[in-house]
N, C-alpha and C positions, 0 to 999 in steps of 0.2 A: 653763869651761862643761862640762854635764855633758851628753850624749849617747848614745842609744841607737838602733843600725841594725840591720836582722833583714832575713833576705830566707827564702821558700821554694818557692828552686828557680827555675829558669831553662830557656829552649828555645824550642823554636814552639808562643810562649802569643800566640793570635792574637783579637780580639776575637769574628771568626764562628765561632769553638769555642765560644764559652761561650754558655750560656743565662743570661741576666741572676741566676736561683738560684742555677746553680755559681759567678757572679764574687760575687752577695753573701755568700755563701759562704766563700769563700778571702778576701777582704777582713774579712771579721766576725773570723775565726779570725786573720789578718797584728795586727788592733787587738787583741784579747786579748792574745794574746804581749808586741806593745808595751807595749798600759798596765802588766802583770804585772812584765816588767823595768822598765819605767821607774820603777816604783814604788818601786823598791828603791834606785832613786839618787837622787830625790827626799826618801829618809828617812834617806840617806848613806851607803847602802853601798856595797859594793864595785861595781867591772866585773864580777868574777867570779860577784859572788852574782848581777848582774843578767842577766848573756849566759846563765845555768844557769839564771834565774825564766823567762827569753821561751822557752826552748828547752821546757823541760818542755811549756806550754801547746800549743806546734807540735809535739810528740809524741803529745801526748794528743789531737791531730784526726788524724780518719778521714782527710782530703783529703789531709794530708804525708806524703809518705813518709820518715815516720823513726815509730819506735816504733810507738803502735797503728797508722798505715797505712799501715807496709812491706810492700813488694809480695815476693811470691813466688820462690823460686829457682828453681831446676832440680829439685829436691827436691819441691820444693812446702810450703817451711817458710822462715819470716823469719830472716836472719842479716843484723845491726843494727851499724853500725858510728860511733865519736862518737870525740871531743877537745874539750880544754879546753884553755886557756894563760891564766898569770896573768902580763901584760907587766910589772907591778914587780918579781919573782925570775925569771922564765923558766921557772919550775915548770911541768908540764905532764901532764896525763894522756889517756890513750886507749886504746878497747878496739874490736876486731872481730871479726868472724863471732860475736856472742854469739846468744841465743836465751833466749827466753820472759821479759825486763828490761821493764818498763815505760818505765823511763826510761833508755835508756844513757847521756845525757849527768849523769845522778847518777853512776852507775857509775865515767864515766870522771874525776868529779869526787872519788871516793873512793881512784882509784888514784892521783892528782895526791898526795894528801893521804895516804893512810894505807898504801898498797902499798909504799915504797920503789923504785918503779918510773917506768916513763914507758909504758908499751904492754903491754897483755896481751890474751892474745887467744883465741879456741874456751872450748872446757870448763874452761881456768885460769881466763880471765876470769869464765865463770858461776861457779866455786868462790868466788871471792874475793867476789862477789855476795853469794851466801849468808851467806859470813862476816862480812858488813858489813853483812846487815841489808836489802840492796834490796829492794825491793817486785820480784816477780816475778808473772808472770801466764800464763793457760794458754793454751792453740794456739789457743781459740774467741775470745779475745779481739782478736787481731791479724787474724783474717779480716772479710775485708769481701766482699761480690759485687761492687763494683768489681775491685778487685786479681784475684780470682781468674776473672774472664772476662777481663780483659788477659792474665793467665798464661796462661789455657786455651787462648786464640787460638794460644800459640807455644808451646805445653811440647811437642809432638813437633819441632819441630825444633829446629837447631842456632843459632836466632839468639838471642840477645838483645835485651832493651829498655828504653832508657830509660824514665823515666817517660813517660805519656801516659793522653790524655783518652778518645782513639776506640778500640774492639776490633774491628775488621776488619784483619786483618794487612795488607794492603796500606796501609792508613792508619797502622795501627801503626807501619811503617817509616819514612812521613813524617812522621810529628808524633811530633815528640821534649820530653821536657822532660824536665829532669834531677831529679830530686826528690831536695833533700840541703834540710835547713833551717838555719841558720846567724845568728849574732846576735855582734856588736861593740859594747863599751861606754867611754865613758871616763869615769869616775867623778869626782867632787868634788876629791878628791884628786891628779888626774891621772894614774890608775892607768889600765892598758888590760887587755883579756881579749877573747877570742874565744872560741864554739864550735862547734863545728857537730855534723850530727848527719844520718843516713841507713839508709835502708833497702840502699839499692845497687838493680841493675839486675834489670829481672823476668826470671824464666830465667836469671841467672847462673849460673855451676859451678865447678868444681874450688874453690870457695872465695875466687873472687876477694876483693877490696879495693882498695876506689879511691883517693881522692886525701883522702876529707875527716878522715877519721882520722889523718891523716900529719902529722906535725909540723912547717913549714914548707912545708908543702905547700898540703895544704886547708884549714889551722889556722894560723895564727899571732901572737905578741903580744909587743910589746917595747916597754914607755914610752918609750925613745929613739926609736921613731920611731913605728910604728903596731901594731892591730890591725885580722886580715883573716880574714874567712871565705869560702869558694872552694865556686862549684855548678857544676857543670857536665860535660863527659866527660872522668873521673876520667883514665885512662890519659895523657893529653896534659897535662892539670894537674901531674901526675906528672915524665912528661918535662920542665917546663917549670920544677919546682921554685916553683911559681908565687907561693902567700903570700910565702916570704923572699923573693923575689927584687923584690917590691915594697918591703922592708924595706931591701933593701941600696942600689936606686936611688935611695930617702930618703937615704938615712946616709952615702954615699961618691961618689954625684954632688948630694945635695941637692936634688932634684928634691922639689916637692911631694907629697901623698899621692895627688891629681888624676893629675897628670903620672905621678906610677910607674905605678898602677893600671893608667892608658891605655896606656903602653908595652907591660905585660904581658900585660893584656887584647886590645888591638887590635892589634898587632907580634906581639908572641912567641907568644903563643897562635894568634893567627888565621894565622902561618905554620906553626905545627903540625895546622893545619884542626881548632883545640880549639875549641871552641864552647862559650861559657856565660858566668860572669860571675862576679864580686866585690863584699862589700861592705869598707868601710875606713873606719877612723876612727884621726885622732892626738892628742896628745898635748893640745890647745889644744879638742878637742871638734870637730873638722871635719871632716865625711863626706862619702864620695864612692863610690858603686852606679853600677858598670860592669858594661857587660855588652856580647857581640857577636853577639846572639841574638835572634829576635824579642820578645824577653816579659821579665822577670825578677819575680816575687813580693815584694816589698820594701817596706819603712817605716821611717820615723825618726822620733825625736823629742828635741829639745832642751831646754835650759834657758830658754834665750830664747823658748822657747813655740814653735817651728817646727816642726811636725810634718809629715807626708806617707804614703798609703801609694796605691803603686801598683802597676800590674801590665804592664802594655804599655808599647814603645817609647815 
């Protein structure tokens, strides 16, 4: 059975936030992505070629913060962070802190493949862009008046912020939503891929990097057991090693991909007070979108015809 799961982003995605516009919105853009990947397994391609078709399209919308609407740093300039993983070799590629890429999950999909590498990152990673051909784009394209009255709200002080919907900083600090967008495929073949893809947090500094760039981390893919991509507050996904360690409670307790998820999701993370969620998919086409958050952005769609996309608990 062939399969494809997308989510973008997770947090306190509450239904009296949204205006019935912003949900048809974010629903319209979750089904593009879908159809776009699934399209590509349906004509038998790969997981890879498909988790890279859905991400591109959740790049290319204003609403996700990954590519065009990544939010702002400390700076007051997008630095864009992505990973791939092919579960039938374990090949793997990822790039962060890049600037001005349209698409970083091509990128990272270039260093998989043509870099002899696994991670590159600043001004190497755009180098290597140029030499490969990326589509690049200028500073007026990634701006939106959304993102930049989120940032305005807190560019003088020291906080940061997840993603979010309200700009009043008092609201800003409680309504969180992570914005990384992320897509799991299991192909025809039985092949798995994961990747994800993020803007990171508004006001960050020093050049942070979170969790979804990280290879077994916010990323991961191995046909012996699953494919997983990770939204949520990076730092504790981090500490928590969170994709592999869904991979390993598959493979060496046997635990279904349900059962891991939940462990990691609800257990280990929520005792690290990580907040956010997971999508996953195995070997047989079987998914399963966790989350310990109010909200998660997410959809699937099967071979068997079963699709879904939703947004709330």
């Amino acid at each position: 059975m062939h399969t494809l799961v997308i989510h973008g982003g997770a947090g306190t995605i509450v239904k009296d936030d949204m205006t019935p516009e912003l949900e048809k919105a974010y629903m319209d853009g979750l089904r593009d992505a879908l159809s776009a990947g699934f399209a590509v397994l349906e004509e038998g391609g790969t997981a890879v070629n498909a988790v890279k078709a859905a991400l591109v399209v959740l790049e290319d919308h204003i609403l996700f913060n990954a590519g065009r609407g990544a939010v702002f740093t400390k700076k007051g300039v997008q630095e864009m962070d992505a990973a791939i993983m092919d579960g039938s070799s374990l090949a793997a590629g990822a790039v962060a802190g890049i600037r001005n890429v349209r698409n970083p999950i091509e990128l990272a999909a270039e260093v998989m493949r043509n870099s002899n590498h696994v991670f590159l990152s600043g001004k190497g990673a755009n180098d290597f862009a140029i030499k490969q051909g990326i589509k690049l784009e200028p500073d007026e394209y990634f701006f939106s008046q959304f993102r930049y009255d989120q940032w305005k709200a807190i560019r003088d002080s020291d906080r940061y912020s997840l993603d979010h919907t309200h700009l009043h900083l008092e609201e800003l600090m409680r309504d969180k939503k992570f914005g990384t967008v992320g897509a799991v495929a299991c192909d025809a073949q039985g092949h798995l891929a994961a990747a994800t893809s993020t803007g990171g947090m508004t006001n960050k500094k020093y050049g942070r990097i979170g969790d979804s760039p990280l290879i077994g981390i916010g990323t991961y893919a191995n046909d012996a057991t699953c494919a997983i991509s990770c939204t949520g507050h990076g730092e504790m996904f981090i500490r928590a090693v969170a994709s592999y360690d869904v991979s390993c409670l598959m493979e060496y307790r046997q635990l279904s991909l349900q059962e891991a998820m939940d462990v990691v999701v609800n257990k280990k993370l929520k005792s690290l007070n990580g907040e956010g969620g997971m999508i996953g998919v195995d070997g047989k086409g079987q998914h399963a979108m966790v989350f310990n958050s109010a909200g998660m952005y997410r959809a699937y769609k099967n071979s068997r015809g079963e699709t879904d996309v939703l947004i709330y608990r």
